[in-house]
N, C-alpha and C positions, 0 to 999 in steps of 0.2 A: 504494500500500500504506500510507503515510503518512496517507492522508485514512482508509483504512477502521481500523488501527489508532486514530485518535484517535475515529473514533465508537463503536466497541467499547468502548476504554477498557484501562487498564492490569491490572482487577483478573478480565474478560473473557476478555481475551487471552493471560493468563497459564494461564488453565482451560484455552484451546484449544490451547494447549503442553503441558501436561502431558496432555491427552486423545490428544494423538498418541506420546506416551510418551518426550517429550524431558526431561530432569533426571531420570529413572528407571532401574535398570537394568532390562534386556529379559527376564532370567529365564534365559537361555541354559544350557545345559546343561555349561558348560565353566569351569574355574577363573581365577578374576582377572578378570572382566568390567569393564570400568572404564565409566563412564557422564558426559556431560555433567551440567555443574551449573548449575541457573539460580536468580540470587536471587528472593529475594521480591519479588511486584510491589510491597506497599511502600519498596521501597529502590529501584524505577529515577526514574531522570531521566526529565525527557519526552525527550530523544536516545537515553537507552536504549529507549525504546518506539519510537520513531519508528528506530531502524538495527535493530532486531529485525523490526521490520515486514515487510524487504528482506531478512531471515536474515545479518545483522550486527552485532556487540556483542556482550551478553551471551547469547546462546542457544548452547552451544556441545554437537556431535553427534557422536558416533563413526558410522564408516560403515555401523555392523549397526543404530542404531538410528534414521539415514537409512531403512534399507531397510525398516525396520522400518511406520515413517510413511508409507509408499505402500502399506500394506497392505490400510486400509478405504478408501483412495480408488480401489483396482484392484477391491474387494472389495462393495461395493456399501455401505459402512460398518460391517464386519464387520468387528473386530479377530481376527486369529490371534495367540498370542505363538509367534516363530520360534524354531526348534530345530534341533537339530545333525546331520546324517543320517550314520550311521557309515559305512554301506554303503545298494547297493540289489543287491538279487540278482533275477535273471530267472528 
């Protein structure tokens, strides 16, 4: 992950974070949503680039928008934004 992060590059890879909806919040339907924060790719180290690479250092994810992020990869590259289902009735 370390060889493909550095030919990407920091300014790349930082799109492809946020294209998965990491440092953002999700939209959710529900109050206090709290979101990881990622700095600017001009502010990382190459150690930040390189342990982000491996989802370590600064990329940091709440668990909804984990799930979030396996969306367009289960989806054919289809983003949904996830939302909250009250109820389902039959």
């Amino acid at each position: 992950m370390i060889d493909i992060a550095q030919k990407v590059g920091r300014s790349l890879f930082s799109k492809y974070i946020g294209e998965f909806g990491f440092g953002t919040p999700t939209k959710i339907t529900l109050d206090g949503e709290v979101y990881g924060k990622i700095p600017s790719f001009e502010k990382w180290s190459r150690t930040d680039l390189f342990t982000a690479s491996f989802g370590q250092g600064l990329i940091t994810a709440t668990p909804l928008q984990m799930a979030a992020a396996y969306v367009p990869i289960a989806n054919g590259g289809i983003y949904f934004e996830p939302y909250i289902v009250n109820s389902i009735k039959f």
